[in-house]
N, C-alpha and C positions, 0 to 999 in steps of 0.2 A: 606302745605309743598311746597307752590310755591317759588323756588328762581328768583330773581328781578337780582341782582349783586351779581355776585361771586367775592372772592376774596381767591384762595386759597394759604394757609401756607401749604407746604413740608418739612417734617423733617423725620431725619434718624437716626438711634442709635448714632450716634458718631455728630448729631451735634442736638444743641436743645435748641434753645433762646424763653424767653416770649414769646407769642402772645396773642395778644388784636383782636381781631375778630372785635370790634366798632360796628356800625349800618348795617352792608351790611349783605347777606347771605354767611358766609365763613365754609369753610371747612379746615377741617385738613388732609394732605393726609397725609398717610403713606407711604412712598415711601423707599420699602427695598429691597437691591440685593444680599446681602450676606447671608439669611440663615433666619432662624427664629428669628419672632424679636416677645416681649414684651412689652407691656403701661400696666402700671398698677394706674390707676386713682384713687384707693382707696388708693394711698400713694399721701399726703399730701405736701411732697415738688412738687410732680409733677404736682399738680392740681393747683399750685401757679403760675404754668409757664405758663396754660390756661384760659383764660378769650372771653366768648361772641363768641364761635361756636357755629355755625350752625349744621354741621354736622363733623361726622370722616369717613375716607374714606380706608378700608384696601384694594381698588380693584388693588391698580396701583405698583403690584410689579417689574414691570420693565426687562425688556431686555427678554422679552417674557416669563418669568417662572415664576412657579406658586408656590410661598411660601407661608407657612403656619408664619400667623400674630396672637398673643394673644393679649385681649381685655380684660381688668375688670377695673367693674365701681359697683356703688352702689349708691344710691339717694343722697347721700352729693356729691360725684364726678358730679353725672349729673349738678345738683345744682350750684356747683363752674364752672364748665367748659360752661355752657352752657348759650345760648341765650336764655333769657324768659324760663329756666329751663324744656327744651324740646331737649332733641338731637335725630340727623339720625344717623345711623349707617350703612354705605355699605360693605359689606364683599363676599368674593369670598367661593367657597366651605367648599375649605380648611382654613379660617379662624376660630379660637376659639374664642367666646365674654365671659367671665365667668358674669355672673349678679349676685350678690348679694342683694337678699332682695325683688326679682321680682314678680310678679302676672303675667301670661299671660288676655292680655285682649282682643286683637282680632287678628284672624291668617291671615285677609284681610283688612287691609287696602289699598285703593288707594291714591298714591301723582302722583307727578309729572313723569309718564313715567314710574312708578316702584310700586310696592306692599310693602308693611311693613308688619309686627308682630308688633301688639301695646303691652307697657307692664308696669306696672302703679309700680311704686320703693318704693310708699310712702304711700299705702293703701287709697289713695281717692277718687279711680275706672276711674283713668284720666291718659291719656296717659302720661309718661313721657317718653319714647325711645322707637322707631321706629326703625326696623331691619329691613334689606333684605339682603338675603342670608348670609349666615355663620353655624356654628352649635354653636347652644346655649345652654349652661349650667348656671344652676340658682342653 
């Protein structure tokens, strides 16, 4: 989980072009000021518009407040959206990640500066998403 080059895509409810993540370590931030926002990666138009993250980032709600962000994914979403079919996922307390289809597989992993929850989507006892902090439902 070491990143080399960042390259991060911020997007907001009201604005939301493709991104092609390519070969760097990129993230997607979340970046929301008005209120509670939703991604829902298991609908299909939306996973169309994601390609080649690294990771998704719900921590950076902006202008010092601390909003609650929804998250769901399921092993085709990680799959479609992600690099080498591995995502991170950063989340503040108050963030919701909903997981469909999850196994927990370790409640300590070490990366880069931060801990994970590993959790395998596809039953082949292999990490496929990495969480730190949020509250998770599977």
């Amino acid at each position: 989980m070491e990143s080399v080059s960042v390259a991060d895509y911020i997007i907001s409810e009201d604005s939301f072009s493709p991104i092609d993540g390519h070969s760097h370590h990129d993230s997607l931030v979340i970046k929301n000021q008005a209120g509670k926002f939703s991604l829902d990666f298991t609908n299909l138009d939306l996973q169309q518009k994601v390609d080649n993250i690294s990771e998704i980032d719900l921590t950076q709600d902006g202008n010092d407040v601390t909003i609650s962000q929804v998250l769901t994914l399921d092993y085709d979403a990680v799959k479609s959206i992600a690099k080498e079919d591995t995502l991170i996922i950063k989340a503040d307390a108050e963030d919701v990640i909903h997981i469909e289809g999850a196994q927990l597989l370790d409640q300590n992993v070490s990366g880069s500066n931060a801990s994970y929850v590993a959790y395998d989507l596809n039953n082949d006892q292999s990490a496929d998403l990495f969480i730190q902090g949020g509250t998770i439902i599977i």
